[in-house]
Residue frames as a rotation matrix with the C-alpha (Angstrom) as fourth column:
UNK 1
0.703 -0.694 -0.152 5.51
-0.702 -0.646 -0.299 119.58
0.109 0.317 -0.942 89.06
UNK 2
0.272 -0.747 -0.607 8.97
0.421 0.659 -0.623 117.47
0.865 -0.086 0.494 88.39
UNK 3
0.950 -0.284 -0.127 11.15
0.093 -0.131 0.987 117.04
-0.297 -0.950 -0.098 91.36
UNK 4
0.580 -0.815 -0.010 14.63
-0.630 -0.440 -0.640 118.99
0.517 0.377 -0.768 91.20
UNK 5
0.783 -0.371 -0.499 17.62
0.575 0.738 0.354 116.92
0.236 -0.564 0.791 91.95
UNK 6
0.654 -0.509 0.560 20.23
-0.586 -0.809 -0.051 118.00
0.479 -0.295 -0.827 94.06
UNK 7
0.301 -0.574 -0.762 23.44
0.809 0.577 -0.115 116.86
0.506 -0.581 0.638 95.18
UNK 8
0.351 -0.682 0.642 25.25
-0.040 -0.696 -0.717 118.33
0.936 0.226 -0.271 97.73
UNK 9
-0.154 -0.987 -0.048 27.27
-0.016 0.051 -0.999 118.74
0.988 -0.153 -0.024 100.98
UNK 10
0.517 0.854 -0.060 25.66
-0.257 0.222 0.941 117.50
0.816 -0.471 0.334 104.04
UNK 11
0.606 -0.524 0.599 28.17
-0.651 0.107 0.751 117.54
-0.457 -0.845 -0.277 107.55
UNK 12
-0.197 -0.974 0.114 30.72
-0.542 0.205 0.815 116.44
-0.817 0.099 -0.568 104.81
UNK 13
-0.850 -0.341 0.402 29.41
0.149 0.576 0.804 113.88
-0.506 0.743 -0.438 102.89
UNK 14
-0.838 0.202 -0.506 28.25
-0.531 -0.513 0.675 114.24
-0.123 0.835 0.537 99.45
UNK 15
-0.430 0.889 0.160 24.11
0.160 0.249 -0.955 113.82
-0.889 -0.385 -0.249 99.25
UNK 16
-0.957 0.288 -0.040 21.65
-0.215 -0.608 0.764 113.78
0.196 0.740 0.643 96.41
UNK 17
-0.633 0.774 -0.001 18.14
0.304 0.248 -0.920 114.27
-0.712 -0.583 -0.392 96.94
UNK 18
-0.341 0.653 0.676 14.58
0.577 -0.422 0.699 114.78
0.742 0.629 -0.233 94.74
UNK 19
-0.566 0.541 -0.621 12.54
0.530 -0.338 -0.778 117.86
-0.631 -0.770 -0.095 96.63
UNK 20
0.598 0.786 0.154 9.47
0.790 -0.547 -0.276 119.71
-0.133 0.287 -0.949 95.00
UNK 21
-0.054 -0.608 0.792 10.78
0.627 -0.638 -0.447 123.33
0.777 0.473 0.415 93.72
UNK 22
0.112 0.081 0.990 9.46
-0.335 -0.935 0.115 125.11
0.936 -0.345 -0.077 96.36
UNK 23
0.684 0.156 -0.712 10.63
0.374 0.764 0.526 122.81
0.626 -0.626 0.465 99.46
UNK 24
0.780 -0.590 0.208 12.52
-0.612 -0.789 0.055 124.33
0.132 -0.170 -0.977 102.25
UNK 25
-0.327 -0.939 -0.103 15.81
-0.470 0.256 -0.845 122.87
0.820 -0.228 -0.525 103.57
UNK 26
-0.502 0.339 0.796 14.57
-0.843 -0.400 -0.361 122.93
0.196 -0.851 0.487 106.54
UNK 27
0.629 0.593 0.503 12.13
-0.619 0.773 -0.137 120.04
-0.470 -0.225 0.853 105.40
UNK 28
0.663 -0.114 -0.740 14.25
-0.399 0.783 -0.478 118.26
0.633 0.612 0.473 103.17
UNK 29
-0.628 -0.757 0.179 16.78
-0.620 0.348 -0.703 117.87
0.470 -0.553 -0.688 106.46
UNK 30
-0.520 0.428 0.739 14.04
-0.764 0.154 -0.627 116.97
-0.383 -0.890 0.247 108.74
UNK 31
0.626 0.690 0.363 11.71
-0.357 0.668 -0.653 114.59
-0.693 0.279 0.665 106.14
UNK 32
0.963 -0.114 -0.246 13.73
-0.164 0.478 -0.863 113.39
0.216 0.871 0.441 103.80
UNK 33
-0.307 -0.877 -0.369 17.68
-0.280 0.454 -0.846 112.99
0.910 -0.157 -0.385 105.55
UNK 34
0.793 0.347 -0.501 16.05
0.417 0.290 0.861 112.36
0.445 -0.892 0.085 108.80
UNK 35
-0.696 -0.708 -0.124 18.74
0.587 -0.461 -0.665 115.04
0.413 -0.536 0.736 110.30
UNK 36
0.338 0.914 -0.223 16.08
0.832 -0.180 0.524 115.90
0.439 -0.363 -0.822 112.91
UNK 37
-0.423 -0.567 -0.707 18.46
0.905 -0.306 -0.296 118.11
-0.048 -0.765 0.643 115.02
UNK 38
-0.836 0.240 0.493 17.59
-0.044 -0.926 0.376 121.82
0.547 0.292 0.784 112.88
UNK 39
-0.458 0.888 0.024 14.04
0.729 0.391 -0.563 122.56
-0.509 -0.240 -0.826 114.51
UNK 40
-0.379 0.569 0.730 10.93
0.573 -0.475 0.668 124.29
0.727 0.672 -0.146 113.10
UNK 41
-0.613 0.245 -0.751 10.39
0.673 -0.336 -0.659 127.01
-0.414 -0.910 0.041 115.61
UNK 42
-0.138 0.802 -0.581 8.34
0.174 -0.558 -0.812 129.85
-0.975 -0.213 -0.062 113.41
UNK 43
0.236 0.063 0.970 8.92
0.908 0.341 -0.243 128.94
-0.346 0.938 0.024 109.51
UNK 44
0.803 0.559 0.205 10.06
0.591 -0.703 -0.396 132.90
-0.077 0.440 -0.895 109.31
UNK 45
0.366 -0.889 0.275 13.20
0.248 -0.191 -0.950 133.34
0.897 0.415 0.151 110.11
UNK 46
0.488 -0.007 0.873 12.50
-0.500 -0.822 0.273 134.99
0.716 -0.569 -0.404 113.14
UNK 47
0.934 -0.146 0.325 13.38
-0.274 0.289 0.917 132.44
-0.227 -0.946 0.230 116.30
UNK 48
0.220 -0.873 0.435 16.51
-0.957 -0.106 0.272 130.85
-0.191 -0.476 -0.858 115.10
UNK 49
0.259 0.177 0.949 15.97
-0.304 0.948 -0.094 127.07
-0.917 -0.265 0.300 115.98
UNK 50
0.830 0.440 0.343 16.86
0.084 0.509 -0.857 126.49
-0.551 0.740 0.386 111.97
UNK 51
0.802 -0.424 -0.420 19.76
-0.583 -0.708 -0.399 127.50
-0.128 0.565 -0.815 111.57
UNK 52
0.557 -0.599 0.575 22.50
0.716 0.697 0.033 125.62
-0.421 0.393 0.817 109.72
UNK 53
0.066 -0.553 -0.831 25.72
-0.234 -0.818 0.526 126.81
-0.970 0.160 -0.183 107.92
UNK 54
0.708 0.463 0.533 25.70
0.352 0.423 -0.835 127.32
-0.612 0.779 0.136 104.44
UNK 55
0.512 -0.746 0.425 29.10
0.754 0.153 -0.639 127.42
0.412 0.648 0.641 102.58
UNK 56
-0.408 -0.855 -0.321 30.29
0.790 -0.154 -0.593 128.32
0.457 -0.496 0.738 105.87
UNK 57
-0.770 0.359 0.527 27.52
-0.382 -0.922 0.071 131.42
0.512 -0.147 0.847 106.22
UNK 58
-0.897 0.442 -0.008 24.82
-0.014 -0.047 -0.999 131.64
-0.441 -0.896 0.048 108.84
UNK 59
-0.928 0.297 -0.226 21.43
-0.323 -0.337 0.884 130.64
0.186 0.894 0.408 107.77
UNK 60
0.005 0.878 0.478 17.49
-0.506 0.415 -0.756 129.88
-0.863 -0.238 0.446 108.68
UNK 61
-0.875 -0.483 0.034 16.75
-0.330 0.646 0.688 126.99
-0.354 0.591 -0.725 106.99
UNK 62
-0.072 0.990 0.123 13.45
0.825 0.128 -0.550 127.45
-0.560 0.062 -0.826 106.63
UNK 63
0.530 0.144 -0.836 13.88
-0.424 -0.808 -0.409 130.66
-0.734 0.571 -0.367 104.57
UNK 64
-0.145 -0.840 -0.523 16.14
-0.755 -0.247 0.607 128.73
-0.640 0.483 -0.598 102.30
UNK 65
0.442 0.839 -0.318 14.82
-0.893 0.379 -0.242 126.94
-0.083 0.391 0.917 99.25
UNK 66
0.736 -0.332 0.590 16.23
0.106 0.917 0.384 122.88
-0.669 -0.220 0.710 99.26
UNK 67
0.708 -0.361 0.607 16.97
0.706 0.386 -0.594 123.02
-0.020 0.849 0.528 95.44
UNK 68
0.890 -0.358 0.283 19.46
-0.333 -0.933 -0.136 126.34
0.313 0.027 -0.949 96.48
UNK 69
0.465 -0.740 0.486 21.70
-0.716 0.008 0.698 124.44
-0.520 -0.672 -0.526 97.78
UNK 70
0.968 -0.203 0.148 22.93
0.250 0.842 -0.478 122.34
-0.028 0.500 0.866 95.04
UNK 71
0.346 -0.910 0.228 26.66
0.487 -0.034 -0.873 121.83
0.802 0.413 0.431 94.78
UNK 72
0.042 -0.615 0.788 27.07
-0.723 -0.563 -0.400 124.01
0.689 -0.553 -0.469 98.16
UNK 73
-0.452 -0.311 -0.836 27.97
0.409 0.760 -0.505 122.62
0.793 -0.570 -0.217 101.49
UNK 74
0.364 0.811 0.458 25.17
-0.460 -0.271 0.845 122.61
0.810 -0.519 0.275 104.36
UNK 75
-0.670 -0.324 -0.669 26.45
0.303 0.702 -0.644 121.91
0.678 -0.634 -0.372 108.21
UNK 76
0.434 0.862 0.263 23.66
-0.239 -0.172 0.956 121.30
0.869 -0.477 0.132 110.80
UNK 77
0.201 -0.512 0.835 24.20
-0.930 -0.369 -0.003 120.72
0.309 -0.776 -0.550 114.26
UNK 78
0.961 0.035 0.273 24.31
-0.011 0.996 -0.089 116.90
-0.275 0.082 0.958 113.65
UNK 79
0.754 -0.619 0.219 27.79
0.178 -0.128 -0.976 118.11
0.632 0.775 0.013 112.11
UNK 80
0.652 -0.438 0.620 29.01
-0.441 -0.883 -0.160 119.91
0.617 -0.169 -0.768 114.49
UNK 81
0.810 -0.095 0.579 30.67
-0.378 0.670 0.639 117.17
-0.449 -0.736 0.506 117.06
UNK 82
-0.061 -0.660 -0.749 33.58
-0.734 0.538 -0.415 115.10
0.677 0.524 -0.517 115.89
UNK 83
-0.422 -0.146 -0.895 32.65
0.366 0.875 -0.316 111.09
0.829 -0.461 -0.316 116.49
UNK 84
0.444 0.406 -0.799 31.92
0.850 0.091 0.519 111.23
0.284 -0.909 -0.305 120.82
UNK 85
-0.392 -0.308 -0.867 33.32
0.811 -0.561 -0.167 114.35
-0.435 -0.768 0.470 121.45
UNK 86
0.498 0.866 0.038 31.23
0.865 -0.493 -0.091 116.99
-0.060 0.078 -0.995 121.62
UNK 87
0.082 -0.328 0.941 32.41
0.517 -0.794 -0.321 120.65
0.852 0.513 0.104 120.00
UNK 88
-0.694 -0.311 -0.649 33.28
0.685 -0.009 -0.729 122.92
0.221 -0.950 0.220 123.11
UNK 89
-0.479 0.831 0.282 29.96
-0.784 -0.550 0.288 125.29
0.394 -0.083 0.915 122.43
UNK 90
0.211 0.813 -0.542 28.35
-0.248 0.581 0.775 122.07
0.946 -0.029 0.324 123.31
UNK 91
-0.239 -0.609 -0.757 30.09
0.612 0.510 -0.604 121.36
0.754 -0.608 0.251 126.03
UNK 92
-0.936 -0.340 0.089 30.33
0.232 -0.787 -0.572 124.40
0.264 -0.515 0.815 127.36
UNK 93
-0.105 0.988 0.109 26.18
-0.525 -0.149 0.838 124.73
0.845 0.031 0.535 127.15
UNK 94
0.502 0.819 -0.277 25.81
-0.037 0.341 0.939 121.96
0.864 -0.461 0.202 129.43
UNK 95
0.130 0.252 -0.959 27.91
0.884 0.409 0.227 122.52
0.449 -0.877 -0.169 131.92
UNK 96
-0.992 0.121 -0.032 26.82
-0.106 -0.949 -0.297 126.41
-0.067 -0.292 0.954 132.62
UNK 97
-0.352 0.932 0.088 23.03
0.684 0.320 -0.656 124.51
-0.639 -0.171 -0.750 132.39
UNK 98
-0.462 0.298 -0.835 22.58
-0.282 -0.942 -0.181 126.79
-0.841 0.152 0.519 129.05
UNK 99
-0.403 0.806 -0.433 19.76
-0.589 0.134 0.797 124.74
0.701 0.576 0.421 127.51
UNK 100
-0.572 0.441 0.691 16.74
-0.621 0.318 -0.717 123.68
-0.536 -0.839 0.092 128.77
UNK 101
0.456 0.885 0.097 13.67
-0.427 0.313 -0.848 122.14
-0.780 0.346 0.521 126.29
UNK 102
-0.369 -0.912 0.178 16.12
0.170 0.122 0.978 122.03
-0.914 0.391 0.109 123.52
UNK 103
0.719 0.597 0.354 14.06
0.622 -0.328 -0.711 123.73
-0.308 0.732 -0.608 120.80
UNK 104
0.958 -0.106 -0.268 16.51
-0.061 -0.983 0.174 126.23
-0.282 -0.150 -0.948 120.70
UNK 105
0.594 -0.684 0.423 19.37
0.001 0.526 0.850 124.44
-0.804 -0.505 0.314 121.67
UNK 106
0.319 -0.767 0.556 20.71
0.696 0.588 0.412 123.40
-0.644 0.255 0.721 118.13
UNK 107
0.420 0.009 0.908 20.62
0.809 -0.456 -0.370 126.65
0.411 0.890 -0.199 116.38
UNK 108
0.918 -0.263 0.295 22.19
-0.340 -0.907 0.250 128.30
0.202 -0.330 -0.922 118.95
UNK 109
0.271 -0.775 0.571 25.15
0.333 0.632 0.700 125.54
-0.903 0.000 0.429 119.01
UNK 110
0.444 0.149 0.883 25.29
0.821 0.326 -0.468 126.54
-0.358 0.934 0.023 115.10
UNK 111
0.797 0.392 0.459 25.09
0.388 -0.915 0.108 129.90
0.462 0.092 -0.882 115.51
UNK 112
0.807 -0.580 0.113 27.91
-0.511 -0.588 0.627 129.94
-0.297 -0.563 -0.771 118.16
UNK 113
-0.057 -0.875 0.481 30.31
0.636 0.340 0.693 127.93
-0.770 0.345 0.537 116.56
UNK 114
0.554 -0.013 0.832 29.84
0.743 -0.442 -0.502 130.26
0.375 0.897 -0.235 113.52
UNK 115
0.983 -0.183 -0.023 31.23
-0.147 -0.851 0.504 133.33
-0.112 -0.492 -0.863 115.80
UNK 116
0.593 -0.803 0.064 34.17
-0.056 0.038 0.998 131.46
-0.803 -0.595 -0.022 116.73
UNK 117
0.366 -0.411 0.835 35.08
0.927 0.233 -0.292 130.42
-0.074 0.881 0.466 113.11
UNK 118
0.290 -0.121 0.949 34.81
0.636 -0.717 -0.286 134.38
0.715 0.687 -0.131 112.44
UNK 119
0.317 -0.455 0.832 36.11
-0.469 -0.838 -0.280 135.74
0.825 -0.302 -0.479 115.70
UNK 120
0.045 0.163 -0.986 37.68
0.523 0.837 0.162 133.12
0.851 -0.522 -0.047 118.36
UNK 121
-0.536 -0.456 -0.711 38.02
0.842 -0.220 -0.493 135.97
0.068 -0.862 0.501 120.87
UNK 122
-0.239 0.821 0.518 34.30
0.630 -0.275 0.726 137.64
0.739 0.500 -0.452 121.08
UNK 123
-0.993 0.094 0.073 33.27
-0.069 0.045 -0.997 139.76
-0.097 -0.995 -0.038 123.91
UNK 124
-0.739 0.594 0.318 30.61
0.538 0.804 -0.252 139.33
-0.406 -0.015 -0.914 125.39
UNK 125
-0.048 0.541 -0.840 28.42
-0.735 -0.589 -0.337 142.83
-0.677 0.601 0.426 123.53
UNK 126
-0.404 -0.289 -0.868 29.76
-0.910 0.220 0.350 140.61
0.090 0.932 -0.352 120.24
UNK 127
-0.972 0.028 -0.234 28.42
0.039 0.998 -0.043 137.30
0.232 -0.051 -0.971 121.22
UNK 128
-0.324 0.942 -0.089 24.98
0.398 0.050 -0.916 138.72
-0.858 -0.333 -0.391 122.67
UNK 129
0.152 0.394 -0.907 24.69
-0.711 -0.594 -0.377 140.77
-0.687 0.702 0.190 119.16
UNK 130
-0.715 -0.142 -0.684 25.58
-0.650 0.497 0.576 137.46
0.258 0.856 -0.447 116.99
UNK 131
-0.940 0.337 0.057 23.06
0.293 0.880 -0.373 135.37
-0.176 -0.334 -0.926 118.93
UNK 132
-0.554 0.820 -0.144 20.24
-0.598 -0.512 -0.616 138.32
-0.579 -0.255 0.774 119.03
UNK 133
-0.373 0.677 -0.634 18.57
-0.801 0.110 0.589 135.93
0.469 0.727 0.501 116.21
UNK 134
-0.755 0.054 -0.653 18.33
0.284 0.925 -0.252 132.75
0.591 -0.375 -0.714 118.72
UNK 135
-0.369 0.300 0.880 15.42
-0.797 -0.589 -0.134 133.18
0.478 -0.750 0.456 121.04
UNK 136
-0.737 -0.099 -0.668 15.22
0.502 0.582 -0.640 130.90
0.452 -0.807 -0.380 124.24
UNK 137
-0.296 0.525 0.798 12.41
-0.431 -0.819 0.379 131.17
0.853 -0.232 0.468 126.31
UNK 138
0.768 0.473 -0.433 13.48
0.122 0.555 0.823 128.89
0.629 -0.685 0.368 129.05
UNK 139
-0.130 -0.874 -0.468 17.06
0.977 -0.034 -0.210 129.77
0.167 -0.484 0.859 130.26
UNK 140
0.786 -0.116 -0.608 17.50
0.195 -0.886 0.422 133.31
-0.587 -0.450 -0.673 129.59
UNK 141
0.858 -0.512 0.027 20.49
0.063 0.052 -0.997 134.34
0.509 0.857 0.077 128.04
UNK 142
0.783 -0.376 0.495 22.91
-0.580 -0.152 0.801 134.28
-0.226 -0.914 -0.337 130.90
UNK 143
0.031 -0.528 0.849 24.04
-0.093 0.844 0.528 130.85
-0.995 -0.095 -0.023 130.72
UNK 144
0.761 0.125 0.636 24.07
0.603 0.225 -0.766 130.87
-0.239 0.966 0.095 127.29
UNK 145
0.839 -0.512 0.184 26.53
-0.112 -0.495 -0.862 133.90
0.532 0.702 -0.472 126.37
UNK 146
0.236 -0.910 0.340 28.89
-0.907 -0.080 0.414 132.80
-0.349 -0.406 -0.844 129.50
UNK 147
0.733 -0.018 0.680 29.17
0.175 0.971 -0.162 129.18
-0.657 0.238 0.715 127.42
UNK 148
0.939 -0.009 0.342 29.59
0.333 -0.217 -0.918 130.80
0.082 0.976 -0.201 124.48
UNK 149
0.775 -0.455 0.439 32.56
-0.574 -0.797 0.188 132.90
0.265 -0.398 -0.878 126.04
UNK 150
0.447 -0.295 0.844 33.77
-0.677 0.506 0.535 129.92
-0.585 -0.810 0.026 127.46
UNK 151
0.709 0.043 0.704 33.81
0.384 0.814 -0.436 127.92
-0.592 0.579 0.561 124.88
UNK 152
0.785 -0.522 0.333 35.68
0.123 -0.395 -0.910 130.35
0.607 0.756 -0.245 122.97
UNK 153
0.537 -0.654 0.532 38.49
-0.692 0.018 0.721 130.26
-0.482 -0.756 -0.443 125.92
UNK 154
0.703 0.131 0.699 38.56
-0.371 0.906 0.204 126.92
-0.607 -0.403 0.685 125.53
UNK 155
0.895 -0.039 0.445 39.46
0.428 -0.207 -0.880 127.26
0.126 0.978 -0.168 121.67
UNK 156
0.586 -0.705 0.399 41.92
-0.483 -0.700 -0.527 129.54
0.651 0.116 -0.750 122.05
UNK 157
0.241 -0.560 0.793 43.68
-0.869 0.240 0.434 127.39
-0.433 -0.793 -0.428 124.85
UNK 158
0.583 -0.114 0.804 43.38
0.324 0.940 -0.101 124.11
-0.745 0.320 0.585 122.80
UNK 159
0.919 -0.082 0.386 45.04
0.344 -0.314 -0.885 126.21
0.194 0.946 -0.260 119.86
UNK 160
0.564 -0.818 0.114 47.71
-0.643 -0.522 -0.561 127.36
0.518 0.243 -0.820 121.82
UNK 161
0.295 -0.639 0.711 48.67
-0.338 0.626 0.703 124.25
-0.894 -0.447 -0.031 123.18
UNK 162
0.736 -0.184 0.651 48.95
0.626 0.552 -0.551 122.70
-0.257 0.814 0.521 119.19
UNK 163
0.736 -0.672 0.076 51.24
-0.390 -0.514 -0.764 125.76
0.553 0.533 -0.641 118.18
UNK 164
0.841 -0.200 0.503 53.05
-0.537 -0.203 0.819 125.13
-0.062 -0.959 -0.278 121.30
């Protein structure tokens, strides 16, 4: 079969790639942009570990076909940082010790920065019911939703010092 080309929106900057028709995302980050971060945790959707935003929307990259994503914009957790400073979901992860193997790790960084985009002031029911698709099986989920919480403090304090 030809390979489909695709350009499109990769943590900002504009990508074009060949992938097979039926290639996920998933692989064309990992084998073919070398953006190792996404991980392959059960190719089904179920665990999480893949998840990237897609034109801003939550998504397993492994359920999502490569050549789908022409023309949209894809942010992975390789995105998510600005330069050396680390987004405050990251932050906030490590110092409440809320990753451990890091299989998990970057799709729940994804995942919680998606929340805040769509609610910066979550409790914590709303933060344990947007994560329920991440699954960790080395921390728990403790340290994880009181980051998450945190982080979103943080946000909201760093916002009201700019209006200020």
């Amino acid at each position: 079969m030809p390979k489909l080309h695709v350009q499109t929106s990769v943590n900002g900057d504009t990508l074009d790639f060949l992938c097979e028709p039926a290639e996920t995302l998933l692989d064309v980050l990992r084998n073919r942009l070398n953006l190792t971060g996404s991980k392959e945790g059960c190719a089904t959707g179920d665990c999480g570990a893949c998840s990237v935003l897609l034109n801003d929307r939550l998504v397993a990259s492994c359920l999502v076909l490569a050549a789908e994503v022409d023309d949209q914009r894809v942010l992975t957790v390789e995105g998510v940082a600005r330069g050396d400073a680390l987004h405050p979901v990251q932050q906030q992860l490590l110092e409440h010790a809320g990753l451990q193997c890091g299989i998990c790790t970057p799709g729940i960084v994804v995942a919680a920065k998606s929340l805040l985009d769509h609610n910066p002031n979550p409790t914590e029911t709303e933060v344990r019911f947007w994560l329920a698709g991440n699954l960790c099986r080395c921390t728990g989920y403790d340290k994880i939703i009181r980051a998450v919480l945190d982080a979103a403090a943080t946000m909201r304090d760093d916002r009201s010092r700019v209006s200020a």
